[in-house]
MDTraj code that builds the backbone (N, CA, C; nanometers):
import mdtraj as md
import numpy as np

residues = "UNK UNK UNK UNK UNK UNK UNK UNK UNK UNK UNK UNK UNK UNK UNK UNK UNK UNK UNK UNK UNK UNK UNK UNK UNK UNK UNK UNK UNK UNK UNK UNK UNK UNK UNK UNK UNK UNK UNK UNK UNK UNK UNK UNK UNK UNK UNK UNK UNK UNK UNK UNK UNK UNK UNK UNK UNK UNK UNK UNK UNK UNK UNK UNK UNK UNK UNK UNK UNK UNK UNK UNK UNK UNK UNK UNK UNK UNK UNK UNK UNK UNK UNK UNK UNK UNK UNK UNK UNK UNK UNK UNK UNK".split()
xyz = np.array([
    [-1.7049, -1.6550, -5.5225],
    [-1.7357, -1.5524, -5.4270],
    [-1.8848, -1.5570, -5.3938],
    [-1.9609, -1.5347, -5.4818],
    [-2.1322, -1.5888, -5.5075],
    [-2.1558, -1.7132, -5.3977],
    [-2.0465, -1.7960, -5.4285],
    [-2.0711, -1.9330, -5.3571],
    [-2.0895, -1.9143, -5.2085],
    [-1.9661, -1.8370, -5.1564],
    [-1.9326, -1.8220, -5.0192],
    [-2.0705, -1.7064, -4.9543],
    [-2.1089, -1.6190, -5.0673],
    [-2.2103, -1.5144, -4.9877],
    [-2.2997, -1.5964, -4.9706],
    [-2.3474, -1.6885, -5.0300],
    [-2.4668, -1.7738, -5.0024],
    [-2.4869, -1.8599, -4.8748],
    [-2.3251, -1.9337, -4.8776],
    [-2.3140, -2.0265, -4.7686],
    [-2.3058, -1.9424, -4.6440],
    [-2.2801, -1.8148, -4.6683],
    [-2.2744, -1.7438, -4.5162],
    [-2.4137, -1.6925, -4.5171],
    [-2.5422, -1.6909, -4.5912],
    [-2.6354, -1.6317, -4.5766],
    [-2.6951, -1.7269, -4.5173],
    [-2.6262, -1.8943, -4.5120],
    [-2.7299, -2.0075, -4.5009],
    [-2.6985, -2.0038, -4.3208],
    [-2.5810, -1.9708, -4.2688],
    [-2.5583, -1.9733, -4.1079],
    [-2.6185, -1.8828, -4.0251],
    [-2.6211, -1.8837, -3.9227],
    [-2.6742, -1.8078, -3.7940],
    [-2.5777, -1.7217, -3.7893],
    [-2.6371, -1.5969, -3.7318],
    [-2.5449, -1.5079, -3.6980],
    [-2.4444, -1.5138, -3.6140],
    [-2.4945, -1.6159, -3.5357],
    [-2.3754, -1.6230, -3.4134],
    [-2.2693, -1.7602, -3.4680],
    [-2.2600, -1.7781, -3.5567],
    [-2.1674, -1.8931, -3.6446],
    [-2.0835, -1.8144, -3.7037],
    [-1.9383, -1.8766, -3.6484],
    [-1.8031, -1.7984, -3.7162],
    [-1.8228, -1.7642, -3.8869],
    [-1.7772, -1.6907, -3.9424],
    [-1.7797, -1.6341, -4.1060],
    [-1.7203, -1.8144, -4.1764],
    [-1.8136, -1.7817, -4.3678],
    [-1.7395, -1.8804, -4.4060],
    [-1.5994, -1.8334, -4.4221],
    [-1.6056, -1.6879, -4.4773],
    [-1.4724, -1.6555, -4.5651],
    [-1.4261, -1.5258, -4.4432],
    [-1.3217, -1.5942, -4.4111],
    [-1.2092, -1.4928, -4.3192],
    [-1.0863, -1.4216, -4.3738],
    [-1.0266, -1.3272, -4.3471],
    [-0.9549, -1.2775, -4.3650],
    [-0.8165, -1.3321, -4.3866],
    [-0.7972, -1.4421, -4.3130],
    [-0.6807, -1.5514, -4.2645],
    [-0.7231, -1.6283, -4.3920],
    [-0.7829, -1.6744, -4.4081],
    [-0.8391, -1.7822, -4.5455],
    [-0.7720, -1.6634, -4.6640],
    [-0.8000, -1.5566, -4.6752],
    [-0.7787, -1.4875, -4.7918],
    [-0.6201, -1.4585, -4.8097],
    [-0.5353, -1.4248, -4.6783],
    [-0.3978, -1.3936, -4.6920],
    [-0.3095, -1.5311, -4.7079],
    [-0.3978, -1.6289, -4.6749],
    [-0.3354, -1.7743, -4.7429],
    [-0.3093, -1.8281, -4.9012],
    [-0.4493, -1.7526, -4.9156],
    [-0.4725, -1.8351, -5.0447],
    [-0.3828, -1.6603, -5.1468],
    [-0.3434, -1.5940, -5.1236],
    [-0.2968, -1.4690, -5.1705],
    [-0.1697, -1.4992, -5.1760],
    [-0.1023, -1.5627, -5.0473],
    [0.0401, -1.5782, -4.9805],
    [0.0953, -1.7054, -5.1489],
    [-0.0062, -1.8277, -5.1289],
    [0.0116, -1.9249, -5.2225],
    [0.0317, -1.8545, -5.3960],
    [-0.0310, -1.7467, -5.3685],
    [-0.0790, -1.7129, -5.5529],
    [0.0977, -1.6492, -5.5409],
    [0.1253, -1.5625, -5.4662],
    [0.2519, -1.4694, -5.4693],
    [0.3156, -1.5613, -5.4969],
    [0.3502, -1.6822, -5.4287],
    [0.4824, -1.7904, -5.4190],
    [0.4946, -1.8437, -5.5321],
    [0.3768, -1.8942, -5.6092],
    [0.3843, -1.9242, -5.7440],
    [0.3711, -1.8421, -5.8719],
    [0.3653, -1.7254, -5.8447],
    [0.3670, -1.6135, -5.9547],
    [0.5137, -1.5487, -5.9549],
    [0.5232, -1.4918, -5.8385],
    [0.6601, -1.4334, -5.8245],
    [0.7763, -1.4583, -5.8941],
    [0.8043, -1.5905, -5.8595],
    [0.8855, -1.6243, -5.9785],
    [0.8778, -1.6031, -6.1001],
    [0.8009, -1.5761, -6.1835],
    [0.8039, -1.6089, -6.2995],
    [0.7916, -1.4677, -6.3363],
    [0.7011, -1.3357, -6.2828],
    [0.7119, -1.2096, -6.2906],
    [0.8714, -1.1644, -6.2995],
    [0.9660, -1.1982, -6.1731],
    [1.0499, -1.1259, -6.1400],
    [1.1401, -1.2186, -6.2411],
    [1.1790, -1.3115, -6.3245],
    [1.2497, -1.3413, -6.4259],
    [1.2697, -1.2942, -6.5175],
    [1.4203, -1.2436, -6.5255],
    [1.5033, -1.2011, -6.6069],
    [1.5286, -1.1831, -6.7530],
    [1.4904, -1.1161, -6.8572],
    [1.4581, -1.1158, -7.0119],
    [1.5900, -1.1720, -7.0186],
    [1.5831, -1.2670, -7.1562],
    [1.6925, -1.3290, -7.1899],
    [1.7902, -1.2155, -7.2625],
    [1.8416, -1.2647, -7.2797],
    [1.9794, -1.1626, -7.3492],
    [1.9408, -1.2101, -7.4909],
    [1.9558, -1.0598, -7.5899],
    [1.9347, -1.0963, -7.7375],
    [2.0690, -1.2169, -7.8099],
    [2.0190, -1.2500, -7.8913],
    [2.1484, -1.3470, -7.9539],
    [2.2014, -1.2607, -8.0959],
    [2.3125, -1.2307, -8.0407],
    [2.3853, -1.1806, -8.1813],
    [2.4837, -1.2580, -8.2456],
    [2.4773, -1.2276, -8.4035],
    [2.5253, -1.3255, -8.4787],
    [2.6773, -1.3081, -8.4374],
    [2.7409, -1.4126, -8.4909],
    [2.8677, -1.3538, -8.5118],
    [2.8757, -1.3500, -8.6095],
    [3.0087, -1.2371, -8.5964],
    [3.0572, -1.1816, -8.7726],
    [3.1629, -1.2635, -8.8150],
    [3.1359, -1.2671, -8.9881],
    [3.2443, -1.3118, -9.0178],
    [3.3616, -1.1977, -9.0557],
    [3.5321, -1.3175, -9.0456],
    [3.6107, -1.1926, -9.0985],
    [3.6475, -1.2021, -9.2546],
    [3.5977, -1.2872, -9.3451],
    [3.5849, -1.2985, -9.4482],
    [3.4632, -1.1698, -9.5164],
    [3.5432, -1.1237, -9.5929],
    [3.4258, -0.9710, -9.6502],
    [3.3546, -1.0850, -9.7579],
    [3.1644, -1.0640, -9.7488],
    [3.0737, -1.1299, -9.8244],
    [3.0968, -1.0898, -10.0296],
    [3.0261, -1.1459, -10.0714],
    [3.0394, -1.1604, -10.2218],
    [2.9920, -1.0287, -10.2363],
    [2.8761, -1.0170, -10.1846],
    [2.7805, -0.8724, -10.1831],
    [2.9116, -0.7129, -10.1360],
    [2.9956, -0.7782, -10.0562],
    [3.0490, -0.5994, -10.0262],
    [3.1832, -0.6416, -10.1549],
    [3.2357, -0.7218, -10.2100],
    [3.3089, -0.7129, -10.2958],
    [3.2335, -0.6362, -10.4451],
    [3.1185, -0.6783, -10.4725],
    [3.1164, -0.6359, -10.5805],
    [3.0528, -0.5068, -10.5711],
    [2.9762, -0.4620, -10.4771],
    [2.9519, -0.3038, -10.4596],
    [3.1115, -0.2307, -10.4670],
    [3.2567, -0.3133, -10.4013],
    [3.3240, -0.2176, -10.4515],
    [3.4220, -0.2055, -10.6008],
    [3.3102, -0.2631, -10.6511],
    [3.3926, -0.3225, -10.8276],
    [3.2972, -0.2199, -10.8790],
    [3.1590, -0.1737, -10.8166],
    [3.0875, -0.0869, -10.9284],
    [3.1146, 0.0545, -10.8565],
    [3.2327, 0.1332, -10.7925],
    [3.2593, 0.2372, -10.8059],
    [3.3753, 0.3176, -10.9236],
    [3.3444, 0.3904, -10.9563],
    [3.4257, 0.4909, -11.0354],
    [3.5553, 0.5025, -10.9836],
    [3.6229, 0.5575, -11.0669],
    [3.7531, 0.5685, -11.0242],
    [3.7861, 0.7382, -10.9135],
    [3.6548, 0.7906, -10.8909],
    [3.6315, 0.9011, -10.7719],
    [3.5552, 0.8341, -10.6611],
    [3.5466, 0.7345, -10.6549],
    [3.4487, 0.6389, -10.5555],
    [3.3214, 0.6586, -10.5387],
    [3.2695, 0.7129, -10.6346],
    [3.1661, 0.7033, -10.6260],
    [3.0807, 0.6035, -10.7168],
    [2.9432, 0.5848, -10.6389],
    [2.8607, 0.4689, -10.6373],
    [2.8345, 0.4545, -10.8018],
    [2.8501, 0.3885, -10.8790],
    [2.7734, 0.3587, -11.0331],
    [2.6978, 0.2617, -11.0039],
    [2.6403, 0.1967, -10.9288],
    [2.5684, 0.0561, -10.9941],
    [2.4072, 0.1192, -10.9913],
    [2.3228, 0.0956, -11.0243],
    [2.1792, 0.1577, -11.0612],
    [2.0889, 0.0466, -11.0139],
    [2.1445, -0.0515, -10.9272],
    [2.0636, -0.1567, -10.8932],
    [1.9661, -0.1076, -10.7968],
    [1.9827, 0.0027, -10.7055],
    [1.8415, 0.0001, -10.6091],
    [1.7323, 0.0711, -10.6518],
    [1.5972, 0.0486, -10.5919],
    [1.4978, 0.1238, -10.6482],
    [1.4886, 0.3074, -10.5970],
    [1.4163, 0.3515, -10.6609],
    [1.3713, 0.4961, -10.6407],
    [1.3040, 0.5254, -10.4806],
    [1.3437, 0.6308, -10.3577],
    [1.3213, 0.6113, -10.2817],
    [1.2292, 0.6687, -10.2321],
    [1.1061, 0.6068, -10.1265],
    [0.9912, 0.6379, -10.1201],
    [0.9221, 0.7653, -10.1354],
    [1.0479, 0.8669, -10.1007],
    [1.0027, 1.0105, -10.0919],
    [0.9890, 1.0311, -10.2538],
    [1.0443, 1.0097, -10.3581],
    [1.0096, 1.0453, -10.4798],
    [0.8628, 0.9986, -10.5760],
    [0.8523, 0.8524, -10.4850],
    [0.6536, 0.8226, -10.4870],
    [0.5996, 0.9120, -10.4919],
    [0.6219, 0.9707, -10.3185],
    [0.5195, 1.0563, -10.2535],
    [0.5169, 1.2161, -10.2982],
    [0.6324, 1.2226, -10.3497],
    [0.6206, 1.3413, -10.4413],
    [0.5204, 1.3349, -10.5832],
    [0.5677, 1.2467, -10.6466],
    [0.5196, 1.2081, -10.7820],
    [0.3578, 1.1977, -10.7519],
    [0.3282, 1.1721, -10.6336],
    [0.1584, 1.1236, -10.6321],
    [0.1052, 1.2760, -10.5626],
    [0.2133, 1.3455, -10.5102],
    [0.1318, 1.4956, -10.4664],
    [0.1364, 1.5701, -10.6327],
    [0.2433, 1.5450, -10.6978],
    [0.1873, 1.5643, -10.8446],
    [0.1104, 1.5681, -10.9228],
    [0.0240, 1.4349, -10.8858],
    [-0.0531, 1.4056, -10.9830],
    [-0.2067, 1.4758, -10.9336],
    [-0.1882, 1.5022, -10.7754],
    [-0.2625, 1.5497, -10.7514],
    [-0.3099, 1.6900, -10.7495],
    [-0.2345, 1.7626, -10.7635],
    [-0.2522, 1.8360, -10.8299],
    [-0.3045, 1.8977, -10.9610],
])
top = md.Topology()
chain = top.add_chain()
for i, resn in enumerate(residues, 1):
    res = top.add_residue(resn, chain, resSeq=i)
    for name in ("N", "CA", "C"):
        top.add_atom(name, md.element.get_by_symbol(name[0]), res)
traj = md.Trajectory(xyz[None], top)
């Protein structure tokens, strides 16, 4: 832009402009034609797995560690975050 104010500072007044209006809706027209596309393209579609119909090793034996009232016995997961955040307003105290 720098370039063009200069080269028009270097002409006579009565000498057509370097940079015209027509020069600018060209080079604008070109940027649209090659941008456009690629703006207005379509997000791919997520990929979902497929399921199997075979039940995994993991949901068989979660249902080997219920009671005979169905409820959960196995003690495998950890303590859940809210009992941290209790335990540490505890201590703060």
């Amino acid at each position: 832009m720098y370039d063009m104010i200069s080269k028009q500072g270097d002409l006579k007044a009565s000498v057509d402009p370097v940079l015209t209006v027509d020069s600018i809706n060209v080079k604008r027209n070109a940027l649209f034609k090659s941008s456009n596309p690629i703006i207005n393209k379509p997000k791919p579609k997520p990929v979902v797995p497929e399921t199997k119909s075979e039940p995994s090793p993991s949901s068989q034996s979660s249902s080997t560690a219920n009671d005979k009232d169905g409820k959960d016995t196995s003690n495998d997961s950890e303590p859940m975050d809210v009992d941290k955040e209790q335990e540490n307003k505890d201590e703060a105290k």
